[in-house]
C-alpha positions in Angstrom: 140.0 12.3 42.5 137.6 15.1 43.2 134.1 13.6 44.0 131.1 14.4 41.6 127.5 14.7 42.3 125.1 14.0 39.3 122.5 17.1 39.9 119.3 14.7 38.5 120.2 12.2 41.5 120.9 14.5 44.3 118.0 14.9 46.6 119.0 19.1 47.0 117.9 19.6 43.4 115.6 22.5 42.8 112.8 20.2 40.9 111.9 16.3 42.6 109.3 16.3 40.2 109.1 12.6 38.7 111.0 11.0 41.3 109.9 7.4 42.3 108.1 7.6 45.6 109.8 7.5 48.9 109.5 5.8 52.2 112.0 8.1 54.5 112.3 7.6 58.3 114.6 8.7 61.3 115.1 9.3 64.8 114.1 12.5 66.5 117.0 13.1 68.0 119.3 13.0 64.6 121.2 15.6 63.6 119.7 15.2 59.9 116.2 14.7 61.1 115.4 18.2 59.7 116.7 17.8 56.2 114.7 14.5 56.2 111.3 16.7 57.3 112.3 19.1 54.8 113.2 16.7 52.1 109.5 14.7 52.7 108.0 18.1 52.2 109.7 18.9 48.9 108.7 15.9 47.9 105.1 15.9 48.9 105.1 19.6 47.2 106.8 18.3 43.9 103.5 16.2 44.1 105.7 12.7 44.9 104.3 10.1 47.5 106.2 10.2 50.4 105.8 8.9 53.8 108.0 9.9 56.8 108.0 7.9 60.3 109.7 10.3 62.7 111.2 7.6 65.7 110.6 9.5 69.3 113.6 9.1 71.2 115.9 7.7 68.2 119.3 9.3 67.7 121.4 8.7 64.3 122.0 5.2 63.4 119.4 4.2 65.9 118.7 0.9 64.0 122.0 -0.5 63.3 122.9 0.4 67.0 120.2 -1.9 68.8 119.5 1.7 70.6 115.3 0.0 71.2 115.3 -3.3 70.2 111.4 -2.7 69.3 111.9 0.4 67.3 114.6 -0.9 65.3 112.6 -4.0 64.3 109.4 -2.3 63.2 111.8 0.2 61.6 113.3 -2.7 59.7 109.8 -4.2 58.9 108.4 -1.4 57.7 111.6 -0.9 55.7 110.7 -4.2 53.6 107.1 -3.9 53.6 106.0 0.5 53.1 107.6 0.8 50.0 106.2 -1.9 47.8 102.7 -0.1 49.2 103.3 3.2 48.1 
């Protein structure tokens, strides 16, 4: 079965116009922390509210792997509690 991607859901299509607002955040050290920048931005530009929390030190998967205890908590936390304020 060849795997489809609905163009109005992906987040590399041309217009984010209208999209809900977005609470993004990763580790510095990920390998898709610069499509996450870039993605913020497009938002942001698109005129969307967005807010990014870049993690110092955080590699991929930083959260589920208990890589800093702290970090991944307040990353949790502000998970459940951001997005309901944007």
């Amino acid at each position: 079965m060849a795997l489809t991607i609905d163009p109005e859901v992906a987040a590399a299509r041309p217009d984010l116009t209208g999209l809900p607002p977005a609470y993004l955040d990763v580790g510095d050290l990920d390998i898709f922390r610069d499509e996450d920048v870039d993605y913020a931005r497009r938002l942001a530009a698109a005129g969307v509210a967005a807010e990014l929390h870049v993690h110092p030190g955080c590699p991929h998967g930083f959260d589920a792997f208990g890589f800093d205890i702290s970090v991944s908590r307040r990353a949790m936390a502000d998970r459940i509690r951001r997005p309901r304020q944007l």
